[in-house]
N, C-alpha and C positions, 0 to 999 in steps of 0.2 A: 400223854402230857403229864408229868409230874405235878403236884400240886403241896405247896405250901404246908411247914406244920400247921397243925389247928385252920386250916379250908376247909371250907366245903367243898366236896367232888362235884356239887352241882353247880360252883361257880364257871362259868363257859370261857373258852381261850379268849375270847372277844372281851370279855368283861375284865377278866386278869390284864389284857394289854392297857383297854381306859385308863385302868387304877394307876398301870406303872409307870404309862407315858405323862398320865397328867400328872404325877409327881414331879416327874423329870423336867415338864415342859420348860418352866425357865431357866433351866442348865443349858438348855441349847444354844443360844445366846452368850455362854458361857466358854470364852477358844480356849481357858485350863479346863475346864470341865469334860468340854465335848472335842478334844483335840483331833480324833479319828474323824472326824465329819467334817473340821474345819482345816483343817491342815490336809486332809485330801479332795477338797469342792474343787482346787483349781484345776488339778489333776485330773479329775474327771469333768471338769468343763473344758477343758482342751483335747481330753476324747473324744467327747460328743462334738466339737465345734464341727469337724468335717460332713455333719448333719445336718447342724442349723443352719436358718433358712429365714429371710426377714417376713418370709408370707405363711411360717409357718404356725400352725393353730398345733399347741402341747397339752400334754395331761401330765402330771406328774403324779404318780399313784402311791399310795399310803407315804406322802410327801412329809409326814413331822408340821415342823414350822415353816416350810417351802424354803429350805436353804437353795434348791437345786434350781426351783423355779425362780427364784430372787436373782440367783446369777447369771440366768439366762434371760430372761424379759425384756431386756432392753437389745436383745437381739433378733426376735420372732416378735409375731403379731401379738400371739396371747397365750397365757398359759392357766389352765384350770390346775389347782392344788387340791388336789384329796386327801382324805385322812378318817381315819375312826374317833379320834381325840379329838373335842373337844376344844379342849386346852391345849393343843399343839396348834392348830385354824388358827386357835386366837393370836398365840406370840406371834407367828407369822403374820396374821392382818393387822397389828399394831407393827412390826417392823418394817413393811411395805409403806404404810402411811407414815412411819416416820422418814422413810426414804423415797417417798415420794413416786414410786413405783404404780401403774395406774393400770395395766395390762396386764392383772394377777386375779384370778377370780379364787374363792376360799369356796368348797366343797364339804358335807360332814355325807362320808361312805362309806362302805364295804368293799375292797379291794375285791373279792372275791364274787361280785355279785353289782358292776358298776351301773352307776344311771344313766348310763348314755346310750346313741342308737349303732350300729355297725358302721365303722369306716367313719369318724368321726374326725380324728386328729391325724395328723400328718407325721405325729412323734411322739411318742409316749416313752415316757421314761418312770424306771424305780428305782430308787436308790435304800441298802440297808434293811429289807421289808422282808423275804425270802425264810429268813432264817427264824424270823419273827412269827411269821403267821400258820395257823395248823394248815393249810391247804394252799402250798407255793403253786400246785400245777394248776392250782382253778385261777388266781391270781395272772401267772401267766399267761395261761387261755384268756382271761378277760381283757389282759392288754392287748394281745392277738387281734381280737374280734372289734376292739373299737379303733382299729389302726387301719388307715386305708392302704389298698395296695402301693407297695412301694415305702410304706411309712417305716422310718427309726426305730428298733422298738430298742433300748438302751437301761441295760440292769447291771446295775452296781452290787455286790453283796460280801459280806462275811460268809467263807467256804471253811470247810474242812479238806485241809492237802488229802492225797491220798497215799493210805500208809500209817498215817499218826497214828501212834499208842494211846492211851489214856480215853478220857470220856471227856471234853472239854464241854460239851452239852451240858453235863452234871454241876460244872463249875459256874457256869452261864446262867443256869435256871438258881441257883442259889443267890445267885447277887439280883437277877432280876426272873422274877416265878413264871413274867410272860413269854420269856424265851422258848422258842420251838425247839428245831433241829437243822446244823449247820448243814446244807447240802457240797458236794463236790461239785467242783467248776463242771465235769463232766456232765455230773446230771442236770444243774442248772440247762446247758447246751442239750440236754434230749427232752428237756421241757418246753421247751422254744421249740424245739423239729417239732415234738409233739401239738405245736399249738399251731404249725401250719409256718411257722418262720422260719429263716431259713441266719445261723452264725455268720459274720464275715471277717468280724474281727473283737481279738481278745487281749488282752493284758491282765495280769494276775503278779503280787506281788506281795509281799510279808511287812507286816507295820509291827512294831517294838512299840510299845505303850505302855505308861508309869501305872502300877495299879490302883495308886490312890484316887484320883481323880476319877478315875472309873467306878471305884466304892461310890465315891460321893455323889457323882450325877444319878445314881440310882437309886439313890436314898438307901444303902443296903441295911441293913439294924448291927447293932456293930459286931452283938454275939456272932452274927454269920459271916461281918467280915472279915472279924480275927478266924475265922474256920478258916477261911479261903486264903487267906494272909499264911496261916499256917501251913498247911499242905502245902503250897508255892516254895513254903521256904523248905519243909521237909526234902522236896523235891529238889532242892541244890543240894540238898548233901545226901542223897543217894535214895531218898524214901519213893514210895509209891510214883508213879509218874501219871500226871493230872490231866497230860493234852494242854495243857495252855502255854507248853513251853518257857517257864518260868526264868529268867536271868536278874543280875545287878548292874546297873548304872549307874555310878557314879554314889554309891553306897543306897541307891533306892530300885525297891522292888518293879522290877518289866514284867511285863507277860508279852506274846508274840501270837497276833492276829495274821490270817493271811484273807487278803480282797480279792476279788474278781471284777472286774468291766468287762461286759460282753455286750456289743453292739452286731445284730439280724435287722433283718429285712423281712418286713409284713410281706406275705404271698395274697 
């Protein structure tokens, strides 16, 4: 894991995530801000629908602000929202109360290390978390194990195609220091076998997104986002190639993310 000019190597990935996410928390909230998360929730609530279930008990793991559980709740019995942040729990339990949502519990956890007993939830889902934390297979393993037989387990993530040039990781950890490493839809699917579940079904798809707004929900410092602004644009006219697949819209700077939805079955 890369670390920050002027860090300390002793700061731990867990600590770097707090700092970034609680900066960001109230962007999320934000549909210019956090357009990747809002403009595809419905999208993947219509994956997941052929899942839910009015009697069914969710977990949503390293949930943010519980966008995923909020648009689901009024469809299952109840959903616990996990998270490391702090200040991600929070914007979520104030936007549940303002929306009146009542079947939403707010959790502060370790994805990697959950508080619950074996065979707990009937559905468990992640959304966005993968790419983020040092250790995606113990995350996974932990959904695994608090999933009863037969449960949903339902992960959504930022992948690396396979084949890309460049290092978009590099790009990634510059705008935000807490960023991991993008796995391949591949390996996401032998992290699931690995954890005893079993794929059934996938969608994977490529999102074009304006780069500003992306600066801005991550608080980047500007020195770094003219860096990153810059190479993007070297990169259209023939310079180094960056992996984030860089284009123009309508005279404003894209980059090109590609998702993954993978819905297995707890064994």
């Amino acid at each position: 894991m890369s670390v920050s000019q002027g860090e300390s190597a002793a700061v731990s990935h867990d600590e770097r995530v707090v700092r970034e996410f609680s900066k960001q928390a109230a962007g999320f909230a934000d549909p210019r801000l956090n357009v990747a998360f809002t403009r595809h929730l419905d999208r993947l609530v219509r994956f997941m629908d052929p899942e839910l279930d009015t009697e069914d008990v969710v977990l949503e793991v390293a949930a943010g602000t519980a966008l995923v559980s909020r648009a689901i709740a009024r469809r299952v019995r109840h959903v616990t929202a996990l998270d490391l942040t702090p200040a991600m729990l929070a914007e979520g339990k104030r936007a549940v109360d303002r929306e009146g949502v009542t079947n939403v519990t707010f959790a502060h956890g370790d994805a990697t290390a959950l508080p619950y007993l074996d065979r707990s939830f009937t559905l468990v889902v992640t959304r966005f978390s993968l790419h983020q934390v040092a250790d995606p297979g113990a995350v996974v393993a932990e959904m695994a194990r608090v999933s009863r037989p037969g449960a949903a387990l339902i992960i959504a993530d930022l992948v690396r195609p396979d084949g890309l040039p460049g290092d978009p990781d590099r790009i990634e950890r510059l705008r935000d220091p807490s960023h991991g490493t993008m796995l391949t839809e591949e390996r996401i699917a032998e992290l699931i076998a690995a954890a005893g579940a079993e794929v059934k079904r996938r969608e994977t798809f490529d999102f074009v997104r304006p780069l500003q707004p992306w600066l801005e929900l991550a608080q980047t410092p500007d020195d770094t986002a003219a860096q990153i602004r810059k190479e993007l644009e070297k990169e259209l006219t023939g310079g180094p190639v960056t992996g984030m697949r860089p284009s123009e819209v309508d005279g404003e700077l894209h980059f090109t993310q590609t998702y993954t939805f993978q819905q297995a079955v707890a064994g």
